[in-house]
C-alpha positions in Angstrom: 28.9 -2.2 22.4 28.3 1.6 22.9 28.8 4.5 20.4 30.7 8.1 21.3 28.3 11.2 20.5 31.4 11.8 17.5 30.0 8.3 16.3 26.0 9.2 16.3 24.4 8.7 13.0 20.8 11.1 12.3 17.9 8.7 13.3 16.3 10.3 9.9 18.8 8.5 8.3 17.2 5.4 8.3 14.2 5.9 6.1 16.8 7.2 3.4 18.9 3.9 3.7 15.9 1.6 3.5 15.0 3.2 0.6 18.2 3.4 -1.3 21.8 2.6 0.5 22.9 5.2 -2.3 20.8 7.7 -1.5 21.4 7.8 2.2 25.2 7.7 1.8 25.3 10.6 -0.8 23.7 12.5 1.8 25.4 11.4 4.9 28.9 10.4 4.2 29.0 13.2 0.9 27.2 15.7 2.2 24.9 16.5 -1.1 21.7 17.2 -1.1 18.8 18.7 -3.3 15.2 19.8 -2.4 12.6 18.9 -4.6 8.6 19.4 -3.9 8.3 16.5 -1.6 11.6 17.6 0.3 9.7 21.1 0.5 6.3 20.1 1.5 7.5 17.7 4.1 10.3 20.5 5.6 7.0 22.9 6.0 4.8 20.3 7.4 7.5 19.4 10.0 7.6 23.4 11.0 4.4 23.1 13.1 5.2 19.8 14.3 8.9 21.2 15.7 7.6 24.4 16.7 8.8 24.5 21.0 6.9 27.3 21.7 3.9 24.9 20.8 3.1 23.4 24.2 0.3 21.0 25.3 -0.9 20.3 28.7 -3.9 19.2 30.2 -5.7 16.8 32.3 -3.7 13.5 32.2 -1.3 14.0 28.8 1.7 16.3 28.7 2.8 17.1 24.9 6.4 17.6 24.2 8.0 18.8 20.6 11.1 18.6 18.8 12.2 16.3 21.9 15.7 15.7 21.3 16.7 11.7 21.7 19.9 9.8 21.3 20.7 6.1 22.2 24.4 5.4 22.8 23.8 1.5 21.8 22.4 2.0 18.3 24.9 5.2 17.8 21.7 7.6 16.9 20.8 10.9 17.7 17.9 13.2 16.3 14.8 14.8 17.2 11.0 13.3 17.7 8.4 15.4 16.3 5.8 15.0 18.8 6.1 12.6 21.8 2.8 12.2 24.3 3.3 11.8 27.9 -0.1 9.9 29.0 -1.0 9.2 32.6 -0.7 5.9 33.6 -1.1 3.9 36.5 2.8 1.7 36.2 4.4 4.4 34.2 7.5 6.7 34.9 8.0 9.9 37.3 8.7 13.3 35.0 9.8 16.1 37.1 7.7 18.8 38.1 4.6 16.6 37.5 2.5 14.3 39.6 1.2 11.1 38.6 3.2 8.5 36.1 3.0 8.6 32.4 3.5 6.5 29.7 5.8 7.1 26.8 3.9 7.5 22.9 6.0 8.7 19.9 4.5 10.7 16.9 6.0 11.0 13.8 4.5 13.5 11.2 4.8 12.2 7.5 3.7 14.8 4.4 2.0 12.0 2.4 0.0 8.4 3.2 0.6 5.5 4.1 3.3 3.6 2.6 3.5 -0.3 1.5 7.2 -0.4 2.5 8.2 -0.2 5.9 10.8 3.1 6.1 8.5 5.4 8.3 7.8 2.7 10.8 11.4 2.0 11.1 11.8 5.8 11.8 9.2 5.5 14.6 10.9 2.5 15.9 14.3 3.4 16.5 12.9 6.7 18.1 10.7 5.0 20.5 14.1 2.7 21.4 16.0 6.0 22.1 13.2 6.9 24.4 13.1 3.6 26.2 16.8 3.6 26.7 16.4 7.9 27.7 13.8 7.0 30.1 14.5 3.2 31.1 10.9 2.1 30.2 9.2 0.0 27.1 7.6 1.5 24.3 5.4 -0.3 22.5 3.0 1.3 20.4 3.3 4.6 18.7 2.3 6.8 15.6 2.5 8.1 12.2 0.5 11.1 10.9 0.0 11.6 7.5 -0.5 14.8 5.8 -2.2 13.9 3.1 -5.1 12.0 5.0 -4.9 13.8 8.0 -4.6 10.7 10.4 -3.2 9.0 12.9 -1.7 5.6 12.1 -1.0 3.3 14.9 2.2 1.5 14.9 2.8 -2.0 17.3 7.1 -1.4 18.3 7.4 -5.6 17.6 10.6 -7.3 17.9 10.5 -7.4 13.9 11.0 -3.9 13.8 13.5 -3.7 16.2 15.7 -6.1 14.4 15.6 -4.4 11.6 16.5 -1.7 13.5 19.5 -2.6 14.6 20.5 -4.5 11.4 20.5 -1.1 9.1 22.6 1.3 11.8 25.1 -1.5 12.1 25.1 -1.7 7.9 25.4 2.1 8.1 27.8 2.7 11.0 30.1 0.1 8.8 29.2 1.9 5.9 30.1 5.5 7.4 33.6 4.3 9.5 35.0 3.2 5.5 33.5 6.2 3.8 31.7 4.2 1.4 29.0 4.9 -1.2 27.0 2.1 -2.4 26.6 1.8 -6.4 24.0 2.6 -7.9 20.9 0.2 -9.0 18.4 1.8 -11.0 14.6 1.5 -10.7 11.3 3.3 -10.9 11.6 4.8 -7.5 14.8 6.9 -8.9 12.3 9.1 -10.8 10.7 10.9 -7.8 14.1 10.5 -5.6 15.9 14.7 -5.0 19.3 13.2 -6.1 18.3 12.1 -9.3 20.7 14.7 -10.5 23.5 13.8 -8.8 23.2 10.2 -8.5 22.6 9.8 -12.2 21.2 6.5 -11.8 20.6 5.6 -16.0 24.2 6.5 -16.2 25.5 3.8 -13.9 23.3 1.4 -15.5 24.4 2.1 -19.5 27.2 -0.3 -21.0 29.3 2.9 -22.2 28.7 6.8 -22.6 27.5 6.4 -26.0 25.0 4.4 -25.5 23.9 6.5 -22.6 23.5 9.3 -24.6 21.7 7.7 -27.7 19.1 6.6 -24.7 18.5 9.9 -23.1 18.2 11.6 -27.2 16.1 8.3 -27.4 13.6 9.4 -24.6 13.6 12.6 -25.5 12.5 12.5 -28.8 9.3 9.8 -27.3 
């Protein structure tokens, strides 16, 4: 099965739905949106990162950035921050340069390096819009992370590809019937830019009374 370009979903997307379904779908299918400090901090970090005037070349590795990418079998379209042409000996022609070159994604993160898996499923599903752009495999790429200015090398497995395709096919279902997950508090809501909008205490409170007593409760503690 193939997707439209009408159909595309933002490869961004992805790190929102794994980690709340809510989340992403009051963004995507609602439209609403908040910043918050780590919305802020990441946006500026990215500016560098997406500049196009910024452009690398020298011997053997050709920088592109803000490389737009799409895949028409996962229905995704968005932009890599960084992606490093390398010279190669079995790699693929790019026009207007001699040699081959191998393909290596970089995405740029604001903070460190996570437990859960949401960034590297970011990475993945741009390095499989590159493979299908440019008809080769992918199978490494990175993560930079703001906080501890480094590199973090990420292995494109089969796993990750999976899981890939499992969440677009969730969310393309979940976008064609309009649907918003409920909510399902936890800790994680706390530090989440919809808090405000998703209200997540409220969804899990037995009755607006009760609701209220608790938020007067916390309040007063």
């Amino acid at each position: 099965m193939e997707y439209g370009e009408d159909d595309y979903l933002m490869i961004s997307g992805i790190q929102h739905f794994k980690f709340c379904r809510r989340q992403w779908a009051l963004i995507h299918i609602e439209q609403q949106w908040e910043e918050n400090v780590h919305t802020t901090v990441g946006e500026l970090m990215h500016k560098r990162a997406h500049d196009p005037e910024l452009k690398e070349k020298r011997k053997g590795l050709i920088v592109a950035r803000a490389l737009p990418v799409s895949s028409r079998k996962l229905g995704i379209s968005g932009t890599c921050d960084v992606v490093e042409f390398r010279q190669c000996e079995d790699g693929i022609k790019l026009h207007g340069h001699r040699g081959q070159y191998s393909v290596y994604p970089i995405e740029y993160k604001k903070g460190r390096p996570k437990l859960t898996e949401e960034d590297c499923l970011q990475l993945a599903a741009q390095a499989m819009c590159l493979e299908e752009m440019f008809s080769t495999p992918i199978l490494e790429g990175a993560i930079f992370y703001g906080e501890t200015r480094r590199r973090e090398s990420i292995a494109i497995t089969e796993e990750l590809r999976r899981e890939v395709q499992n969440c677009f096919r969730e969310m393309h279902g979940y976008y064609e019937r309009q649907y918003t997950p409920k909510v399902r508090y936890n800790k994680s809501c706390n530090a989440c830019s919809l808090k405000e909008i998703c209200l997540p205490k409220l969804g899990k409170a037995v009755s607006v009374k009760a609701y209220i007593y608790q938020m007067l409760k916390e309040e007063e503690g």
